[in-house]
C-alpha positions in Angstrom: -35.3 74.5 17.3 -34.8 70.7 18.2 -34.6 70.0 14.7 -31.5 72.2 14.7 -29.9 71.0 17.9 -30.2 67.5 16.7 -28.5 68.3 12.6 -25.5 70.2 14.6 -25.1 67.4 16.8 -25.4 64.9 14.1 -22.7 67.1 11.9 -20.4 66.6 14.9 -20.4 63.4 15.4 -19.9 62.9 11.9 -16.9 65.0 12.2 -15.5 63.1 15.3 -16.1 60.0 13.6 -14.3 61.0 10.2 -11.7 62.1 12.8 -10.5 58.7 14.1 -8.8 58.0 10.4 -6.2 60.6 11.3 -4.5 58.1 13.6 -4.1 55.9 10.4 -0.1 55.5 9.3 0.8 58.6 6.5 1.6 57.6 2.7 5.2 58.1 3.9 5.4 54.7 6.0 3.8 52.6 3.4 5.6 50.3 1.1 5.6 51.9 -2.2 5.6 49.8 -5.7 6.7 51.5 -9.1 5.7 49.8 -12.3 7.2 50.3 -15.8 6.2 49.4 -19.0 9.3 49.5 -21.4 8.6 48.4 -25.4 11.9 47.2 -26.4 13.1 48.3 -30.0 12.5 45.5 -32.9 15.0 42.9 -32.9 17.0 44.1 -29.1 15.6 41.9 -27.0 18.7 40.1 -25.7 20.5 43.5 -25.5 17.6 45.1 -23.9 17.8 41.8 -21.3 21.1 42.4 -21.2 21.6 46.2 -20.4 18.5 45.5 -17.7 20.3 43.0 -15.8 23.8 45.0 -15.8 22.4 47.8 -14.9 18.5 48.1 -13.4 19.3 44.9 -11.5 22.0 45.8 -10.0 20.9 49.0 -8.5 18.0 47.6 -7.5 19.8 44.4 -5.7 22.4 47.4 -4.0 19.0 49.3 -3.2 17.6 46.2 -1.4 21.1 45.2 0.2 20.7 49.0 1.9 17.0 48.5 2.7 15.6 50.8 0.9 14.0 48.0 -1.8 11.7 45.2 -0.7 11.5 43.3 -3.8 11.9 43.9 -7.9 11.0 42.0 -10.5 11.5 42.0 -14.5 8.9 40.3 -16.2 8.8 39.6 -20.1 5.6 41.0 -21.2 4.1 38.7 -24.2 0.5 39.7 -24.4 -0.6 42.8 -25.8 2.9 44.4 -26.3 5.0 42.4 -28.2 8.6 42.7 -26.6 7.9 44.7 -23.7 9.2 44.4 -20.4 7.5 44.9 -17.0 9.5 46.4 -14.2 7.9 45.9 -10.6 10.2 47.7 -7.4 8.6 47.8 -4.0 10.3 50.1 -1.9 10.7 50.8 2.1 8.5 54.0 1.9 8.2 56.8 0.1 10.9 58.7 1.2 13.2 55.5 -0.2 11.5 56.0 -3.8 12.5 59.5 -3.8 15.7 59.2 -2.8 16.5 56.2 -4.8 15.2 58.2 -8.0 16.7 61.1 -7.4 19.6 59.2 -7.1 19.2 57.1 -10.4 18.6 60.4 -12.0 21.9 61.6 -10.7 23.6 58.4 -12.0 22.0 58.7 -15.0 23.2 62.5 -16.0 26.7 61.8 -14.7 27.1 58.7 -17.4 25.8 57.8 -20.4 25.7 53.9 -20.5 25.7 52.0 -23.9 24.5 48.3 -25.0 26.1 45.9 -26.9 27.2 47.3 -30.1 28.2 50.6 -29.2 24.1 51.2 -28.5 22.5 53.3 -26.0 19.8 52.6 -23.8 17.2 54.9 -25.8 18.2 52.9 -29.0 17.4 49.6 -27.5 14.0 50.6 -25.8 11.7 53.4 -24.3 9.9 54.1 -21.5 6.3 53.8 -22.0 4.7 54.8 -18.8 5.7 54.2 -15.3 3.1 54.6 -12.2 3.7 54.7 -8.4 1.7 52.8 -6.3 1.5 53.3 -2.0 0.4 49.5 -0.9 -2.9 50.0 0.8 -4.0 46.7 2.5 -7.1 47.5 3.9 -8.4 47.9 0.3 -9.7 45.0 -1.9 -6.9 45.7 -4.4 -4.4 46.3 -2.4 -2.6 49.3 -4.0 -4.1 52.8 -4.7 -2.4 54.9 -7.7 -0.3 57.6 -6.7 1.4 58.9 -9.9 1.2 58.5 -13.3 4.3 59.7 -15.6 
């Protein structure tokens, strides 16, 4: 009978104990990074630079003027990937990422934008993979996965 007094009461305080990290702030208030890996076409480097800093660039500079960015960076990649590109954004919060992509999206659909050359976007480079981050800095990392497209 003890024996079971003494595992329920142990069980609780487990559970009160597990219950103090509700207090913790929600994903929602946590900086939020997005990284993208983009392989460039052969030989459309400059008009992949190019297209980048006309366009990603400048929403991302308009993003951060209305607060909803931190920080971005474009990176040339020139390890693994030959002519790829590394896109970093750190946004306010969540609820800036998805309103910022939903309104790239948006943008995107409305107008179709070309490159040099009379090019599009998708003949200059792809998308490889993109991942969402929530900036977690209690952790030895510092970011935990979210998403992986």
């Amino acid at each position: 009978m003890r024996g079971r007094i003494f595992a329920g009461l142990f069980l609780c305080s487990l559970f009160f104990a597990v219950g103090g990290d509700a207090q913790s702030p929600s994903i929602p208030e946590k900086p939020v990074w997005t990284l993208e890996l983009i392989k460039v076409q052969r030989d459309n480097l400059a008009p992949a630079m190019q297209y980048l800093k006309d366009h990603w660039m400048t929403e991302r500079a308009e993003a951060k003027r209305q607060g909803a960015v931190l920080g971005y960076h474009l990176m040339l990649n020139t390890g693994m990937l030959e002519n790829s590109i590394v896109l970093l954004t750190k946004y306010k919060n969540m609820d800036a990422y998805l309103e910022n992509t939903r309104a790239a999206r948006e943008h995107r659909n409305a107008q179709r934008f070309f490159v040099s050359g009379g090019l599009s976007s998708e003949d200059v480079f792809e998308t490889l993979n993109t991942q969402v981050f929530v900036e977690e800095p209690d952790t030895s990392t510092g970011l935990t996965l979210l998403a992986e497209q």
